[in-house]
KEZA-975138 format. One record per residue: residue number from 1; residue in one letter; chain; x, y, z of N, C-alpha, C, O in turn. Coordinates in steps of 0.001 Angstrom, whole numbers, plus 500000, padded with zeros to 6 digits. Example, Ala and Ser with C-alpha at 12.3 -4.5 7.8 and 13.67 -1.06 7.14 Angstrom:
- i|aa|ch|nc1|nc2|nc3|cac1|cac2|cac3|cc1|cc2|cc3|oc1|oc2|oc3
- 1|A|A|513190|494310|507800|512300|495500|507800|513200|496700|507800|514236|496681|508465 $
- 2|S|A|512850|497750|507080|513670|498940|507140|512900|500030|507870|513409|501138|508039 $
This chain:
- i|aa|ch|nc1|nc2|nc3|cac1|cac2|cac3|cc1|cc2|cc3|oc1|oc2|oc3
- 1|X|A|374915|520592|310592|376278|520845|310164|376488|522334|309870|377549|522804|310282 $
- 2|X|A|375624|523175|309205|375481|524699|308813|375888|524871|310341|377025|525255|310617 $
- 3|X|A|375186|524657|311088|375436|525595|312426|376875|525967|312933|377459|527013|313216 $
- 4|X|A|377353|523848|312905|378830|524162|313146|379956|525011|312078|381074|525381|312437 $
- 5|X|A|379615|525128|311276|380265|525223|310064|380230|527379|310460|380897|528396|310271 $
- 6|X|A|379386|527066|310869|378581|528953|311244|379579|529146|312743|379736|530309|313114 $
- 7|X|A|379869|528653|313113|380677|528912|314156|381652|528850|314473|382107|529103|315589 $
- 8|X|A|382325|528392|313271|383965|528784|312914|384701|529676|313155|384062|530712|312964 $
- 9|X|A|385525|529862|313417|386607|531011|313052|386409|531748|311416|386659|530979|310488 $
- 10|X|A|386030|533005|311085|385783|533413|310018|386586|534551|309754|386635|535494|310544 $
- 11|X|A|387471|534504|308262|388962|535794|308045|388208|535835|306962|387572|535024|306288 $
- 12|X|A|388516|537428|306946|388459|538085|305494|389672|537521|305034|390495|536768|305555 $
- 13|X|A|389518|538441|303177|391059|537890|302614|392133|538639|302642|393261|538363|302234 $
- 14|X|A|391594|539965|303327|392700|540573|303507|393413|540384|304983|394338|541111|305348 $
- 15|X|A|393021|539618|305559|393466|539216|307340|394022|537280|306523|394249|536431|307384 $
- 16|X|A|394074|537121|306000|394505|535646|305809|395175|535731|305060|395099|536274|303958 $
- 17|X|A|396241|534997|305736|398037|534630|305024|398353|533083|305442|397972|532464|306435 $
- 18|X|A|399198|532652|304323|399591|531609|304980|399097|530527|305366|399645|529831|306221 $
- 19|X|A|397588|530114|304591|396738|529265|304980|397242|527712|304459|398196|527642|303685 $
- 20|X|A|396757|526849|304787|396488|525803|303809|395152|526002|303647|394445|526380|304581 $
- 21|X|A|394605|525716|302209|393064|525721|302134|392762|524399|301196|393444|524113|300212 $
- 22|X|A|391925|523838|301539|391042|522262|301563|390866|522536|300464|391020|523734|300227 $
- 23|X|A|390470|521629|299256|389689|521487|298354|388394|520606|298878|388703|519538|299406 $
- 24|X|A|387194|520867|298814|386115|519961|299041|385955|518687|298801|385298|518025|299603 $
- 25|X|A|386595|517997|297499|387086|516730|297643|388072|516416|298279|388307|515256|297942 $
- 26|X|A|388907|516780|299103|390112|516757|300012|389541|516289|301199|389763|515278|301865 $
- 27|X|A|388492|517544|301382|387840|517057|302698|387222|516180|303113|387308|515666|304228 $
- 28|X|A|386487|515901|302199|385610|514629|302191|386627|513404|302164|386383|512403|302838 $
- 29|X|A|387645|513486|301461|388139|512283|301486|388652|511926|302426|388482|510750|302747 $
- 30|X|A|389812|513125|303573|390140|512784|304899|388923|512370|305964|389007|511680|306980 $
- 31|X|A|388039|512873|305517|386621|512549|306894|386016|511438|306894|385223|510998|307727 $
- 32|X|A|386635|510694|305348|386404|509050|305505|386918|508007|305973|386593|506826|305850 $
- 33|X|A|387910|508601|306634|389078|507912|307171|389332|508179|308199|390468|508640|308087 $
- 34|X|A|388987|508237|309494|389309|508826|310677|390415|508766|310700|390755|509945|310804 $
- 35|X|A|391668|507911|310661|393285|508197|310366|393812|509350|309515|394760|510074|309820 $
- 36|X|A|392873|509441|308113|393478|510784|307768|392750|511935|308395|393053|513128|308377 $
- 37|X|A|391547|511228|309054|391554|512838|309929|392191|513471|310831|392221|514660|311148 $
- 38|X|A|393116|511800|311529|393965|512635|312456|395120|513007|312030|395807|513768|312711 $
- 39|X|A|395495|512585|310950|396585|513296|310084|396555|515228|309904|397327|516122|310248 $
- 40|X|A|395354|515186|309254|395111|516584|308998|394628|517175|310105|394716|518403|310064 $
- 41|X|A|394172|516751|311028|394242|517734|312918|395598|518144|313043|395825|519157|313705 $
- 42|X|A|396931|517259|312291|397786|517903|312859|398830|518867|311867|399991|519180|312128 $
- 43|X|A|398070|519205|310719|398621|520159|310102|398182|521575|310306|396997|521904|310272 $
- 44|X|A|399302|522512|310546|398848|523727|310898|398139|524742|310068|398529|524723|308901 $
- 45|X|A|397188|525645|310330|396612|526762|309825|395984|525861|308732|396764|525595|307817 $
- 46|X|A|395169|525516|308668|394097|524691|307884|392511|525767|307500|391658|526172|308290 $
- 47|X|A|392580|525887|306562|391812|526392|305961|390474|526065|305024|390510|525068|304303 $
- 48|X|A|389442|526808|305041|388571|526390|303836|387546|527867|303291|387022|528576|304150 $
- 49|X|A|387409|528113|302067|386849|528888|301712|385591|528791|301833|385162|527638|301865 $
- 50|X|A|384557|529956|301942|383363|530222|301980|382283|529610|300835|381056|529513|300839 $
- 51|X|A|383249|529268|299921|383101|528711|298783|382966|527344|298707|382118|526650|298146 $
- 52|X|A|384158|527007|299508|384475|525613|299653|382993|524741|300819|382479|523626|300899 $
- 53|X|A|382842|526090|301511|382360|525039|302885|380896|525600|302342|380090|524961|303018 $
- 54|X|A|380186|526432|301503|378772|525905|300851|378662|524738|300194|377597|524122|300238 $
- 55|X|A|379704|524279|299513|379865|523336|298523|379738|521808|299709|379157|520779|299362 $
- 56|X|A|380131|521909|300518|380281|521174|301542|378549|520613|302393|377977|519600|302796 $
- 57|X|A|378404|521714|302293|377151|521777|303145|375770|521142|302042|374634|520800|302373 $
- 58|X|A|376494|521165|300498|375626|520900|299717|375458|519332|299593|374533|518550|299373 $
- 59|X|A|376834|519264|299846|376885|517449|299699|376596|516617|300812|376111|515486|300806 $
- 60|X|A|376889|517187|301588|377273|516838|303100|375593|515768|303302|375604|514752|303996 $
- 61|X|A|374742|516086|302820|373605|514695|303294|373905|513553|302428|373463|512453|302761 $
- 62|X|A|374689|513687|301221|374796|512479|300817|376010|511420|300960|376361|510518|300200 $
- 63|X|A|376437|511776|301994|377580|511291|302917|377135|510287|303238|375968|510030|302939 $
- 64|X|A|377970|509320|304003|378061|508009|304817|377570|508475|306191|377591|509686|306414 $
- 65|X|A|377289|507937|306792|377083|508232|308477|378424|508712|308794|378948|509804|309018 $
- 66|X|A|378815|507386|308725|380829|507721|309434|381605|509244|308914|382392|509989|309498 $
- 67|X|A|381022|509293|307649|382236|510711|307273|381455|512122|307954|381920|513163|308420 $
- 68|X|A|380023|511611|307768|379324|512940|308478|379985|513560|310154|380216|514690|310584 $
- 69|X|A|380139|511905|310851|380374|511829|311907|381709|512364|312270|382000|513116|313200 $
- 70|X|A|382516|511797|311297|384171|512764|311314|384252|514005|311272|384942|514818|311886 $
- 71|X|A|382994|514138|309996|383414|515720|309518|382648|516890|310761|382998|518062|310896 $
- 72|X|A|381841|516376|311353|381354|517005|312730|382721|517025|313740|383456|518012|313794 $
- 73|X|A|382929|515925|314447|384090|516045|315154|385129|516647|314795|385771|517230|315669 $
- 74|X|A|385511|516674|313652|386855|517816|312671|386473|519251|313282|387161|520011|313964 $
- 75|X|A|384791|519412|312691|384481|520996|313126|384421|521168|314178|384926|522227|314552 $
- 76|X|A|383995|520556|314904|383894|520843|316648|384874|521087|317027|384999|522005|317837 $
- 77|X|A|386217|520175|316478|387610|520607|317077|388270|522266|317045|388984|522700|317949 $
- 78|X|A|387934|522933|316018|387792|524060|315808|389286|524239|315359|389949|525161|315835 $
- 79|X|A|389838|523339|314419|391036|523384|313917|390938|524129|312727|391936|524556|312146 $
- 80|X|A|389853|524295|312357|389795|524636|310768|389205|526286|310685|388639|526783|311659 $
- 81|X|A|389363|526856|309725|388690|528598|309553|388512|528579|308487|389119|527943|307625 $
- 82|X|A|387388|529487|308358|386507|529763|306889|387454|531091|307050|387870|531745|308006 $
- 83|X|A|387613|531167|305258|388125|532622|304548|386553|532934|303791|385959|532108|303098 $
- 84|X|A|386178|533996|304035|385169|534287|303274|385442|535189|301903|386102|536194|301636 $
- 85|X|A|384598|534304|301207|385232|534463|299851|383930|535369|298896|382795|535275|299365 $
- 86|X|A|384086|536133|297726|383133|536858|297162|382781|535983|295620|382777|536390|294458 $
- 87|X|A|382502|534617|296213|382021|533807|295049|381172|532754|295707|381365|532470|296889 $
- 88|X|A|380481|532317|295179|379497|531045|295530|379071|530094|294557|378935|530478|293396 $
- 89|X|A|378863|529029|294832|379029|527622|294190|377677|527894|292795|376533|528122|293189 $
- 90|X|A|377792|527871|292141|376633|528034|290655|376539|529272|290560|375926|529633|289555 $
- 91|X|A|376939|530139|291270|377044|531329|290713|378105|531924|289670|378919|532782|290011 $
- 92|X|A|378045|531485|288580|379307|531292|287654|379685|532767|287264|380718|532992|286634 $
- 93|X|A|378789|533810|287667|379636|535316|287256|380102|535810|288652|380883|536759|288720 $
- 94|X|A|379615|535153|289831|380913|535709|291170|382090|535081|291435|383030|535503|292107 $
- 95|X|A|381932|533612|290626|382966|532793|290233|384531|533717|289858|385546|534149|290405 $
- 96|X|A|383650|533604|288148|384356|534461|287342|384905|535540|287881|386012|535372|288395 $
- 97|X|A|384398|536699|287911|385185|537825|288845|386118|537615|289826|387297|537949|289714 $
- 98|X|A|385571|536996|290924|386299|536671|292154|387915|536214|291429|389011|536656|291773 $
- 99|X|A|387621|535196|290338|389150|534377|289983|390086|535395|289156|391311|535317|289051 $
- 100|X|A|389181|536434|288553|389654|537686|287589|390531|538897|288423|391420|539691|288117 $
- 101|X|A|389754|538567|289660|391158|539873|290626|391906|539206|291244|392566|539851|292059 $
- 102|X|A|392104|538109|291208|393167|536988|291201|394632|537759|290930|395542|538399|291457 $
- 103|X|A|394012|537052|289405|395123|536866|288140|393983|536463|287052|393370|535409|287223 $
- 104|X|A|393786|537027|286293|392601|537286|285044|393654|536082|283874|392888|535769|282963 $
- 105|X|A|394929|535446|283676|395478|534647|283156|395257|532846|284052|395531|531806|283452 $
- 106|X|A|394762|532866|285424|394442|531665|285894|393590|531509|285308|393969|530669|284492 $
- 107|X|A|392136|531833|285010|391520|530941|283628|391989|530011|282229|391469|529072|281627 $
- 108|X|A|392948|530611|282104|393552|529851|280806|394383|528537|281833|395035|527920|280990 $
- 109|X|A|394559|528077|282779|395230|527709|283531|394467|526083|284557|394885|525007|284983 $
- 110|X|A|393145|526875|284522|392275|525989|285272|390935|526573|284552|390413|527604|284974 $
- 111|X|A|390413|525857|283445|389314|526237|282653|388073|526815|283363|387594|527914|283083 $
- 112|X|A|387505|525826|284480|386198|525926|285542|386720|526848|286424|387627|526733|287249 $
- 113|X|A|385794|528066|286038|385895|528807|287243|385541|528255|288761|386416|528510|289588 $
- 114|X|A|384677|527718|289123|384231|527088|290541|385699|526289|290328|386168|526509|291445 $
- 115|X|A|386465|525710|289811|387957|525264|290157|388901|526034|290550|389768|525906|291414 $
- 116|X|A|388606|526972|289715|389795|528259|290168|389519|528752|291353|390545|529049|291966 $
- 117|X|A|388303|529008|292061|388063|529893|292798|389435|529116|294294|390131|529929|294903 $
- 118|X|A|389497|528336|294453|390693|527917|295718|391821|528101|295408|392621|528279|296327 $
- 119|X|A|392311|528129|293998|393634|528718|293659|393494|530239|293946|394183|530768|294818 $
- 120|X|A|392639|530902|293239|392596|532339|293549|392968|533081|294810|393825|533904|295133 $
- 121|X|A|391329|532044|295755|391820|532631|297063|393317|532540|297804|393791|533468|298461 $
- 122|X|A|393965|531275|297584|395509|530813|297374|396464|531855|296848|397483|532245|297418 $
- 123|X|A|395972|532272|295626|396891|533724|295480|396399|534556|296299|397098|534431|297304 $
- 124|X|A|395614|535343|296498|395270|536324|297609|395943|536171|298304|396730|537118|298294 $
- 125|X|A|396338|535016|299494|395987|534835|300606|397841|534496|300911|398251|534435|302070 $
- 126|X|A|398682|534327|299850|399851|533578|299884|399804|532323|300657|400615|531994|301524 $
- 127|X|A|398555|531512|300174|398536|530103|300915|398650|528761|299770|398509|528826|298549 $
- 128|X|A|398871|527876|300386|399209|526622|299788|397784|525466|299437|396906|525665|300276 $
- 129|X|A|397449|524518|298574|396587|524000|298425|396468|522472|298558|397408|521781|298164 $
- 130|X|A|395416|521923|299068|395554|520279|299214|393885|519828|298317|392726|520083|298644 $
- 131|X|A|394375|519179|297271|392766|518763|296422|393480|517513|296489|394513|517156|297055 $
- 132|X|A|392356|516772|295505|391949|515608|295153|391919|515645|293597|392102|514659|292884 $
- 133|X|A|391638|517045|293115|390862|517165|291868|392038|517051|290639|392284|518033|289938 $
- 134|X|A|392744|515734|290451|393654|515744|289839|393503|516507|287858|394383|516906|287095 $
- 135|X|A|392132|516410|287711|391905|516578|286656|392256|518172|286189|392858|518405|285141 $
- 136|X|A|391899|519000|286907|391450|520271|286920|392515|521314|287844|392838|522418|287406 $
- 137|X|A|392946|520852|289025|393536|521657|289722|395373|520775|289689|396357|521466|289427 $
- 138|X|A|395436|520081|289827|396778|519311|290451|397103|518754|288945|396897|517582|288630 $
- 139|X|A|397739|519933|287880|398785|519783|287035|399915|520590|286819|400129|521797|286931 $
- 140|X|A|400578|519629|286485|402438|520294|285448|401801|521778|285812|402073|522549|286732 $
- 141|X|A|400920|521868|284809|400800|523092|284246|400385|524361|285198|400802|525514|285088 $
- 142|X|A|399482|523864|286133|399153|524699|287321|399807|524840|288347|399490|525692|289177 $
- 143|X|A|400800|524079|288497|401832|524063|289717|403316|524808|288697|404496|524802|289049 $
- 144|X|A|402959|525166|287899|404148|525862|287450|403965|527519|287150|404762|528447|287291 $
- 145|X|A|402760|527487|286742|401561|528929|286975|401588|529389|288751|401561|530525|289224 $
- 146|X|A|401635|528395|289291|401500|528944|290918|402736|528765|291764|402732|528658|292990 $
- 147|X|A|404070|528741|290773|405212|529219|291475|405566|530501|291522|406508|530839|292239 $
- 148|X|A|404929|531334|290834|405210|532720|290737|404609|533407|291855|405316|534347|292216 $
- 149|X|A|403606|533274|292494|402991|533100|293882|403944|532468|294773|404215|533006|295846 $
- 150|X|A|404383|531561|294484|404886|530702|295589|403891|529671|297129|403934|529538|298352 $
- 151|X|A|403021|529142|295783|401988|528320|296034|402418|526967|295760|403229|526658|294887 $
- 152|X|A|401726|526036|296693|402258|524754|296682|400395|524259|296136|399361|524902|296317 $
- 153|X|A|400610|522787|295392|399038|522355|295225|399683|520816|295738|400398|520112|295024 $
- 154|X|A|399397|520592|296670|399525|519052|297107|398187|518288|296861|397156|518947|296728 $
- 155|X|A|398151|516639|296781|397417|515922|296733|397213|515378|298156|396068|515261|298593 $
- 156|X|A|398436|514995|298998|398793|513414|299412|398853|514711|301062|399409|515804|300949 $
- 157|X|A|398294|514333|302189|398766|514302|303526|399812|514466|303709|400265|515525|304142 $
- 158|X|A|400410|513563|303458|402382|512999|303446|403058|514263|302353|404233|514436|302676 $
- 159|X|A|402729|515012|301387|403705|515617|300905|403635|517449|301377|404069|518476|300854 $
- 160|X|A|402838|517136|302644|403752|518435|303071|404287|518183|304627|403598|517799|305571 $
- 161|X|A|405121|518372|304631|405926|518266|306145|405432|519155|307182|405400|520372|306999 $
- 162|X|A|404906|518416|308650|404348|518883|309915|405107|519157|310741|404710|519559|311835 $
């Protein structure tokens, strides 16, 4: 999976606008579903951070056969691009920083830095977000923090229009 994942399309953050970018539970959850995978084949400029897709690669053996099998065919399709990002998964002080040239006030906003880090890149990037992580990323409170951006945080496939 590293390999495919290595052979992506790869943007700095200053070349990326306009993305949608995955949350890692997002992804996983469409790749269990081959229907929502073909859902999300057909949303445009689909994104995932450098961040996102170590985190990916970490879990990725303790997958099902079937989602492994999706989430291969997803990458092969070559619908998706890594933003490479200047944070990595347990590294909680490239975390930190990375979310601090953000907006140094998204901490108070989304406590876990490794949470923040996809909003961040989201501000950078003037892109929109799709998680799962209702706890942490997808509140009142963070979707009202990321209108000033003019950032969207969706949950659902269906609530952004193709």
């Amino acid at each position: 999976m590293k390999e495919l994942i290595d052979n992506l399309l790869t943007m700095d953050l200053a070349h990326a606008r306009n993305l949608v970018f995955l949350d890692t539970s997002f992804f996983v959850s469409c790749m269990e579903h081959h229907e929502r995978m073909e859902m999300l084949l057909k949303v445009p400029f689909i994104a995932m951070t450098s961040f996102n897709a170590e985190e990916f690669l970490h879990i990725e053996r303790n997958l099902s056969h079937s989602t492994r099998k999706n989430a291969r065919d997803f990458i092969k399709a070559g619908k998706i691009v890594v933003v490479a990002v200047d944070a990595h998964p347990g590294d909680w002080k490239s975390e930190r920083a990375f979310v601090e040239l953000a907006d140094p006030a998204l901490l108070m906003h989304v406590h876990d830095p490794s949470d923040a880090v996809l909003i961040a890149a989201a501000i950078r990037t003037h892109s929109n977000v799709f998680t799962k992580d209702k706890h942490h990323l997808f509140t009142v409170e963070l979707e009202e923090f990321a209108k000033q951006y003019d950032i969207k945080v969706y949950k659902e496939l269906f609530d952004i229009s193709v």
